[in-house]
N, C-alpha and C positions, 0 to 999 in steps of 0.2 A: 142729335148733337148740334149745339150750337157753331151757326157759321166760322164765327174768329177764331174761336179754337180749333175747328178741325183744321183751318188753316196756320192756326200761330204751333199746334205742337210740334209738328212735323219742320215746322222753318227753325222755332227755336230750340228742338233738340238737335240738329243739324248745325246751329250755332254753336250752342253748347260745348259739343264732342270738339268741333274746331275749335275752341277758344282751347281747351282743354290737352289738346292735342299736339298744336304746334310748338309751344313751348318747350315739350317733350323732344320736338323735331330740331328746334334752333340746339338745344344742349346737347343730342347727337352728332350735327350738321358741325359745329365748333368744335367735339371733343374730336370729333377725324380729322377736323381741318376743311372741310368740306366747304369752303368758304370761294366768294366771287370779291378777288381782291382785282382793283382798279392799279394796283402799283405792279401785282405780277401779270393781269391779263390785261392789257393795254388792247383798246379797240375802240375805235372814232365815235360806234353807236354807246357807248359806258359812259353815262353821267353823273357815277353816285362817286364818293368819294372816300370810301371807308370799305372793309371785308363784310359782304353779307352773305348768311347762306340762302341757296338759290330754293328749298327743298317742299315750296310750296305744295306742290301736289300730294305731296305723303297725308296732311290733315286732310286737305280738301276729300282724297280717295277713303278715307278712315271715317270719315263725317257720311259723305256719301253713301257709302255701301253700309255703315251699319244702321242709318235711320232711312234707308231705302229699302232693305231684310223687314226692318221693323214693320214700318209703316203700308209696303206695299206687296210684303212676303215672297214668295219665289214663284217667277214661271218665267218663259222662254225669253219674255222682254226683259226683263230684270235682270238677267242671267246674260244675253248678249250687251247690255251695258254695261253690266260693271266689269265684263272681260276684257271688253272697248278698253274703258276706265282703268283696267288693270295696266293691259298692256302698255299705255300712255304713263303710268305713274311709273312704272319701271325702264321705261324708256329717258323719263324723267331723271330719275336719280340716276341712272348713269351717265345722263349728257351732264350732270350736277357736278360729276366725277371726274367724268373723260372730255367732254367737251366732245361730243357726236358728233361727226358730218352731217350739216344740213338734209345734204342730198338722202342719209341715213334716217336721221330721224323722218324726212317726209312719207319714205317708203315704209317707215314702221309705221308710221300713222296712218296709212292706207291700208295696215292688213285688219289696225285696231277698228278699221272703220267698214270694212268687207267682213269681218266677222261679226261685227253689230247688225249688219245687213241681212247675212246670212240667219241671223233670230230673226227674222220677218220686219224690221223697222222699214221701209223703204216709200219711195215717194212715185205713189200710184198714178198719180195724177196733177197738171200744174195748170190751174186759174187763167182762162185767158184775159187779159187787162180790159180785151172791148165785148167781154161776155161769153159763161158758159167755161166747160173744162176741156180741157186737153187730154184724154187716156193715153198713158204711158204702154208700149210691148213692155213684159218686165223685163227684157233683158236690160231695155233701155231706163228700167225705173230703179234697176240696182246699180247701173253705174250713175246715174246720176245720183242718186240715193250718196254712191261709195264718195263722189266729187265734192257733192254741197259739205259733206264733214268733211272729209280733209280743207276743201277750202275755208271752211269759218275755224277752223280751230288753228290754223295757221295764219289767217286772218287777224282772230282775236288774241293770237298772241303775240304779235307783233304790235300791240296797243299795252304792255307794260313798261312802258320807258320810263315813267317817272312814279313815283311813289303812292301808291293807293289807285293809279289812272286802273288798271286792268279790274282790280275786286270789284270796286265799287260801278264800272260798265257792268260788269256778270251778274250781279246783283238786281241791279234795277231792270235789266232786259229779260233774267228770269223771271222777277214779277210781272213785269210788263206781260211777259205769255202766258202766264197763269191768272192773271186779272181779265186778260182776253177770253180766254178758255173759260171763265165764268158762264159768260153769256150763253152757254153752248151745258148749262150742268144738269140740266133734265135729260142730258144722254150721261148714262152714268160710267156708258166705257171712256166719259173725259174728266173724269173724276182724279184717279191715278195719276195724270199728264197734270195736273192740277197739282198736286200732294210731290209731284217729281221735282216741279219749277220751285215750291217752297223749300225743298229740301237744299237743292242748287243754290238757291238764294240766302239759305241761310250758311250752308257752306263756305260761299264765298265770304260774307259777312261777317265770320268768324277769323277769317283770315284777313279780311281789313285792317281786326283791330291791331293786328303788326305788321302790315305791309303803309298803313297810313304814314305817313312823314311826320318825324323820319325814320326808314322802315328797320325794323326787326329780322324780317325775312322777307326774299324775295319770290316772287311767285313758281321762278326758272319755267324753264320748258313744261315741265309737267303741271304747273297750277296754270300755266298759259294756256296749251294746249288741252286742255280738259276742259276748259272754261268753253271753249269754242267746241271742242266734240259735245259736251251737255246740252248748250244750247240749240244747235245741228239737230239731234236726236228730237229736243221738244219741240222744236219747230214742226218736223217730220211728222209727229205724234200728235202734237194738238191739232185743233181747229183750226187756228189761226194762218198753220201753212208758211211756207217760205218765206213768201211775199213781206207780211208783219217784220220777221225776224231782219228784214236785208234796212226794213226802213227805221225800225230800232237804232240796227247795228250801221246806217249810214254811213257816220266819220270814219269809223274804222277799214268799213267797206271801201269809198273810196280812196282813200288813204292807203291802205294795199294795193289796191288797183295802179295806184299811180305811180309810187314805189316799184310795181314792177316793169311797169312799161319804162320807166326811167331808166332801170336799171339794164333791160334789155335793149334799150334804145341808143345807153353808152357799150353796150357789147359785155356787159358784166352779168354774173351769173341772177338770175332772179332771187334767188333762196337765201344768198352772202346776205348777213346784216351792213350798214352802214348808219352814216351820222344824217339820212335824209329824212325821215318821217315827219309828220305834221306836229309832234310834242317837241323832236330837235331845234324846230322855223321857230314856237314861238318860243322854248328858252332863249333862241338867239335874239327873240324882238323882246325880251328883258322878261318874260314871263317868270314866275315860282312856280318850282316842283307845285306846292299848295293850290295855286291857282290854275295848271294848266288839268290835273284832276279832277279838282272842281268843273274846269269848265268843257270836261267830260262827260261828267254826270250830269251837270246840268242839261247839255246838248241831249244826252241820251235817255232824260226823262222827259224833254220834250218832246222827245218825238214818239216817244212810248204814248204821251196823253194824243197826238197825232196820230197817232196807228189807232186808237180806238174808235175812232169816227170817217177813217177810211175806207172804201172800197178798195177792188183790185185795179180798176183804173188809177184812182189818183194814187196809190199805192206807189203803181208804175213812175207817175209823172213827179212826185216826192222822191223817189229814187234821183231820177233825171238831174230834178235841180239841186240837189247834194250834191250830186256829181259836180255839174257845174260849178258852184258855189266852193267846195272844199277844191275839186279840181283848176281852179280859177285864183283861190290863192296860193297855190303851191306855185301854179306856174308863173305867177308875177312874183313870189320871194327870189325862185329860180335865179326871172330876166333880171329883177331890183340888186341881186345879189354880183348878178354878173359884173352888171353897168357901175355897178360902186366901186368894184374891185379893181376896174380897167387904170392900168399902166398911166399915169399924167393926170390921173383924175382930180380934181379939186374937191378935198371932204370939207373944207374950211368952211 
């Protein structure tokens, strides 16, 4: 079978079903009422200005699991994802509904991510940056295993604030792991992990095309959260390993990071949303919904072509200076923010 096809059916029936799907889901999500209206939920992190519904994860999970069935048929792995997958889509739709306790949702996403575990996905082993592996005891390769997904999918959902920002990261950083995992196809147990990330990417892809601005549907918890358990899992699964996925997933990695030390740093709960993330800073430095997505994607495919020619070392030290770098302007919007606001100041 020719290469591009084995890899374009599986992405664009994946697309497909999602394009197909959500539309179904926006005329549900409206006929209930099921709607995130900015005039009845008032909340500092809410930038859209119209009723959207939130129910992204319903196509994403319908896309998924039936061209995952198809394409990759059923055994133990497949089986602990899409129960992962499940549990997250129905946790979904009811924070859609009910508007969940954080603290709620994080604990339900730690069992969807213990029972993905418990189908044998887990992280055996972790690359030492100045050479050679690390062997994991497993009790310590399942909780870390259970950490890394709950952390990136709480991670990467926390990167939907403005219109298309979330699809289009999930998109390019499942290709990015599946273009990795290429180099690696003369083992054919990485074939699969392969055919998963096309799947995931078309998935998401599908859901773009109404979440793009100005959006249709919003991804809510459950297209957020799935977005970051899917990638967690192929991380785990391919070749490429953690490391790729955290230098992909950079902005957003830091960007949570910082978020939360912030927020624990004012004595506030980590998990509360608020109006502080790195998309909030630049609407307020004049950016477009349009352009701060953009310059998502763009960030995030840069560094996916960067993660191809990485070691675990610079891996490491590409981490580092993200950090810095994303960490470095938050904290001078912070101080800038202060110092403009202070009592007597001259803006003239």
């Amino acid at each position: 079978m020719n290469l591009a096809w084995f890899l374009a059916a599986p992405l664009m029936s994946s697309f497909l079903i999602a394009v197909a799907v959500t539309p179904m889901v926006i005329w549900w999500y409206k006929r209930e009422q099921w709607l995130d209206d900015p005039k009845t939920q008032a909340h500092p992190k809410i930038i859209h200005t119209y009723p959207v519904p939130r129910g992204g994860g319903v196509p994403i999970m319908v896309a998924v699991g039936v061209t995952a069935i198809t394409f990759l048929g059923i055994d133990k792995y497949v089986i602990g994802i899409l129960a992962g997958a499940a549990i997250l889509t129905v946790v979904g739709v009811i924070d859609d509904i009910k508007d969940l306790n954080p603290y709620l949702r994080l604990g339900l996403g730690a069992v969807a991510a213990a029972g993905t575990v418990a189908a044998g996905i887990k992280i055996g082993f972790i690359s030492n940056p100045w050479g050679g592996v690390v062997d994991l005891h497993p009790w310590l390769a399942d909780g870390l295993a259970i950490l890394w997904i709950v952390w990136l999918m709480n991670m990467v959902n926390w990167s939907k604030g403005v219109d298309g920002q979330l699809p289009g990261v999930v998109v390019i950083a499942a290709v990015t792991i599946g273009m990795l995992s290429l180099r690696f196809s003369a083992d054919v147990t990485v074939w699969p992990v392969i055919i998963l990330a096309m799947i995931v990417a078309g998935a998401y892809g599908g859901l773009l095309v109404f979440n793009v601005y100005p959006q249709k549907m919003m991804p809510g918890y459950g297209g957020g959260a799935l977005g970051g358990y899917l990638l967690a899992v192929l991380a785990i699964l391919s070749t490429v390993k953690v490391g790729t996925a955290l230098v992909v997933l950079g902005v957003p990695l830091v960007d949570a990071g910082y978020v939360i030390a912030r927020r624990l740093w004012a004595g506030r709960s980590p998990v509360w949303g608020d109006r502080g993330h790195l998309h909030h800073k630049l609407l307020d430095l004049g950016w477009s919904k349009r352009s701060i997505a953009a310059g998502y994607w763009l960030v995030t495919a840069a560094l996916g072509l960067i993660a191809l020619r990485l070691n675990a070392q610079q891996k490491f030290y590409t981490i580092l200076m993200l950090g810095m770098l994303v960490g470095g302007f938050l904290l001078w919007w912070k101080h800038w923010s202060w110092y403009s606001s202070r009592p007597g100041r001259d803006n003239g």
